[in-house]
C-alpha positions in Angstrom: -2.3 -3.9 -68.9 -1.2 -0.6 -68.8 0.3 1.0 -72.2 2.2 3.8 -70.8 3.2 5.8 -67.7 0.4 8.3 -68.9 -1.7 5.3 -67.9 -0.5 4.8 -64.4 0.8 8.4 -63.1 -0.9 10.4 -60.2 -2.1 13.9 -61.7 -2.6 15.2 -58.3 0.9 16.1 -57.4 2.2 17.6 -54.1 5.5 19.6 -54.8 8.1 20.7 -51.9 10.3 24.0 -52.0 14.3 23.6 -51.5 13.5 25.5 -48.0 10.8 23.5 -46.5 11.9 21.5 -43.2 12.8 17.5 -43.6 9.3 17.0 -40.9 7.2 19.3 -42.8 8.0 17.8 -45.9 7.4 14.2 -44.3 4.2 15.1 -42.8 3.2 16.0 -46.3 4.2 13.0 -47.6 2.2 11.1 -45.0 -0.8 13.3 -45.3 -1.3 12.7 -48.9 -0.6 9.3 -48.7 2.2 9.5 -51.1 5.9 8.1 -51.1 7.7 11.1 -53.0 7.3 14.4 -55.1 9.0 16.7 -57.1 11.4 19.9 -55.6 11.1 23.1 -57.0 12.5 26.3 -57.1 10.1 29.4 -56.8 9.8 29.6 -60.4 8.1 26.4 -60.4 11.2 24.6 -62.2 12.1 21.7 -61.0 15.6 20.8 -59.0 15.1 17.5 -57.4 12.8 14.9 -56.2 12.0 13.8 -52.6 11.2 10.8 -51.7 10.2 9.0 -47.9 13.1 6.9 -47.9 15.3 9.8 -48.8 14.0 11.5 -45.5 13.9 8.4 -43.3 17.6 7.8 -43.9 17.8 11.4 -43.3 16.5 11.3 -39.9 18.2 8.1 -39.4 21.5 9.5 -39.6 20.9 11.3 -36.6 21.3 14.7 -38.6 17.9 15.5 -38.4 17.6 18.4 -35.5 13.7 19.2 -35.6 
């Protein structure tokens, strides 16, 4: 059994940028076979996290104009 998040935690992380487009950022997601990822700003700081259910209700909305 797992002892810590260390133990359990991808290391391989895909990060977004506050500009990047809602399907960009969810053909990312898909690509890397991942359900979120961490926002940052071009400093490399973070400001938010992402995550596929954040787009999908999103798109859902009917906000989504891509």
């Amino acid at each position: 059994m797992p002892t810590s998040v260390r133990d359990v935690m991808t290391t391989n992380v895909i990060s977004f940028t506050r500009d990047e487009s809602v399907t960009d950022g969810m053909q990312r997601l898909i690509d890397a076979n991942v359900s979120g990822g961490p926002v940052v700003d071009d400093d490399g700081r973070l400001v938010g996290v992402i995550a596929r259910g954040d787009i999908l209700r999103y798109m859902v909305s009917g906000r989504d104009s891509s």
